[in-house]
C-alpha positions, -999 to 999 in steps of 0.1 A, spaced: -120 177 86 -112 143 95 -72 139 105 -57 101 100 -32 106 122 -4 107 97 32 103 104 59 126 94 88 109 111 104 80 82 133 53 92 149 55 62 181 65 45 188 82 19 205 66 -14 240 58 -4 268 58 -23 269 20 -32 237 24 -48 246 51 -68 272 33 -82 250 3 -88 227 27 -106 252 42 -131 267 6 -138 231 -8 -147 222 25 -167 257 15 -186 249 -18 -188 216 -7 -204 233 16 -230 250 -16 -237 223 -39 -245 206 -9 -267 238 -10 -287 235 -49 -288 198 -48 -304 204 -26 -330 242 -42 -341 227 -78 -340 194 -66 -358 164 -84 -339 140 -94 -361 110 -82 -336 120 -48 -334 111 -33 -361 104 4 -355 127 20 -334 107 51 -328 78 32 -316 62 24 -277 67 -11 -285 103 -7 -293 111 8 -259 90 -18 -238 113 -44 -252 143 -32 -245 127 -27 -208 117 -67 -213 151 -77 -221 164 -61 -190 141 -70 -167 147 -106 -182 187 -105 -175 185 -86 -144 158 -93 -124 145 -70 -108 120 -35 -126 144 -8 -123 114 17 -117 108 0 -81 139 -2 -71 154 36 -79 141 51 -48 150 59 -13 166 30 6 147 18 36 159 6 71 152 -5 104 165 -15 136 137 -36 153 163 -45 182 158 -8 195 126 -9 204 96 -25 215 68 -34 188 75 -25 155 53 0 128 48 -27 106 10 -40 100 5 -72 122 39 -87 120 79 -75 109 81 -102 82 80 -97 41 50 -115 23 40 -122 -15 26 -94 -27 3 -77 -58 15 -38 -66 1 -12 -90 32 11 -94 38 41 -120 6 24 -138 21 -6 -139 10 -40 -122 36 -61 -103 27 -98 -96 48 -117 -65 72 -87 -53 82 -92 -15 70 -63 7 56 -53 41 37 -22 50 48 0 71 18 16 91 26 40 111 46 58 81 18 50 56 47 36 38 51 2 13 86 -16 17 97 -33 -14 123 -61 -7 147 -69 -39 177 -95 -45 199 -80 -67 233 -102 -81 249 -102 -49 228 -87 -20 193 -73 -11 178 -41 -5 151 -24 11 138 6 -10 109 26 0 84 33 -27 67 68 -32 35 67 -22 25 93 -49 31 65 -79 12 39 -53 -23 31 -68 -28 2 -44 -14 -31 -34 -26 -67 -17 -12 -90 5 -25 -117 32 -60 -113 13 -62 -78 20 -65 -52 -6 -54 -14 1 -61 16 -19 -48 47 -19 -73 77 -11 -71 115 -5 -97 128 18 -109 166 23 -73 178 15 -58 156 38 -25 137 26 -31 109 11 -29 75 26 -34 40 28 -68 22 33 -81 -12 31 -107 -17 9 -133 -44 34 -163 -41 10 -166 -22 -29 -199 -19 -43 -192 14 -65 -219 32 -46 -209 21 -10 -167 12 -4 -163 7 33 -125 12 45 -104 5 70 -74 28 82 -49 8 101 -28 30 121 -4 23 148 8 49 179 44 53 192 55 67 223 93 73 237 110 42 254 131 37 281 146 2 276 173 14 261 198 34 280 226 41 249 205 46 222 167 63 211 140 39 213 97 35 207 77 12 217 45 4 192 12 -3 202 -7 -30 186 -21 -26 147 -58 -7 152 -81 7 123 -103 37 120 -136 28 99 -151 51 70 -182 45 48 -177 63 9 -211 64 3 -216 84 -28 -178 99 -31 -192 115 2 -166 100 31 -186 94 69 -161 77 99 -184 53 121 -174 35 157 -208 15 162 -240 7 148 -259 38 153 -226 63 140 -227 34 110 -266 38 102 -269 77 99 -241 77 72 -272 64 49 -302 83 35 -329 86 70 -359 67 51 -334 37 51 -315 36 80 -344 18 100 -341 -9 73 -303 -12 81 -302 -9 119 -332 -37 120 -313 -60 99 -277 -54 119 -301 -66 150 -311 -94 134 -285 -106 123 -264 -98 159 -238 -78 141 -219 -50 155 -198 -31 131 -171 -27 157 -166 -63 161 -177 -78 125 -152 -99 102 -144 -87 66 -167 -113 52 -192 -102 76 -186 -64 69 -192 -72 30 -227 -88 37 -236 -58 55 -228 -36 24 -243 -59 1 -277 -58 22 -277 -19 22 -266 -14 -15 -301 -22 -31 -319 1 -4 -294 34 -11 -303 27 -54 -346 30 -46 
């Protein structure tokens, strides 16, 4: 069974009572606007009972108030960087544009980062007079992109699932990455509990065929393919001078492209 190292232990808060109240005024504001459509008699709604009907009172909302209400009614996130050394966050503790696939639904331009070492996806939101930080499930998380990176989520032999980059996708052969982080107890701190982080690091897995194969070098790499063509691959990795362990994304990709047409003989 092959264990990702996952992470029980989440910084975050439960919903306070400030965003409960925000909640039950925005559900009331809601109830309003309902009332609104059907005194003033929009022309474009026609059928009340219909999909349609309700996806444009959803528009209308999202319209006046910003922010989707489906991200944002979770668990509130926070995180006190000052504490301790490092952080869990992938590469740097900064929000960046970001694409989302949520409930089904696909976000353009939200502001998130991504927790690693929680396998968690931090959604920043400015509401009318402050932000927050909510957390979003991971099971309605069908993937999400940022810095040129694309990540998937993926449940291995009954493992939980989790977060992986998707380096290369050629249907038949998907290579992914696993970034991960480790945490250890700190010191620096005499009053309060502190970490320190070590640097972002990935774990490397070849789907080949739904079938999922981990791989630390060349020769771990090669015998996740078929035998009659892994002599093909490892001949073309040396001539190219490419070493898995050390090969860029783009790089990664050509490799995948050069061993898809010998896995479908």
């Amino acid at each position: 069974m092959i264990n990702f190292g996952l992470s029980s232990n989440l910084n975050y808060k439960q919903i306070g009572l400030s965003r409960i109240l925000y909640i039950l005024r925005m559900r009331i504001i809601l109830l309003f606007l309902v009332s609104t459509i059907f005194s003033t008699g929009l022309a474009q709604i026609k059928d009340p009972s219909s999909e349609k009907y309700f996806t444009e009172i959803q528009q209308l909302a999202n319209e006046k108030y910003g922010t989707d209400q489906q991200l944002i009614n979770g668990s509130y996130y926070e995180y006190r960087q000052d504490r301790d050394e490092g952080h869990p966050f992938l590469f740097e503790n900064k929000f960046s544009n970001a694409d989302l696939i949520f409930r089904e639904i696909e976000y353009k331009g939200i502001i998130a980062k991504y927790d690693v070492y929680n396998q968690s996806l931090i959604l920043k939101s400015d509401l009318e007079n402050y932000q927050i930080t909510t957390l979003l499930a991971i099971e309605f998380v069908t993937e999400f992109s940022f810095s040129g990176m694309l990540f998937r989520k993926y449940s291995f032999n009954g493992e939980a699932p989790a977060y992986f980059q998707v380096v290369s996708d050629e249907d038949e052969i998907v290579c992914l990455y696993y970034w991960h982080k480790t945490r250890i107890e700190s010191i620096h701190q005499r009053i309060y509990s502190s970490f320190k982080y070590s640097e972002s690091k990935h774990k490397n897995y070849l789907l080949i065929n739904e079938q999922i194969g981990q791989f630390r070098n060349n020769r771990s790499f090669v015998k996740l393919f078929p035998m009659n063509i892994q002599r093909d691959i490892l001949s073309y990795l040396k001539s190219e001078k490419l070493r898995v362990k050390k090969v860029t994304d783009a790089e990664m990709s050509g490799i995948i492209q050069f061993s898809k047409p010998l896995l479908l003989k």
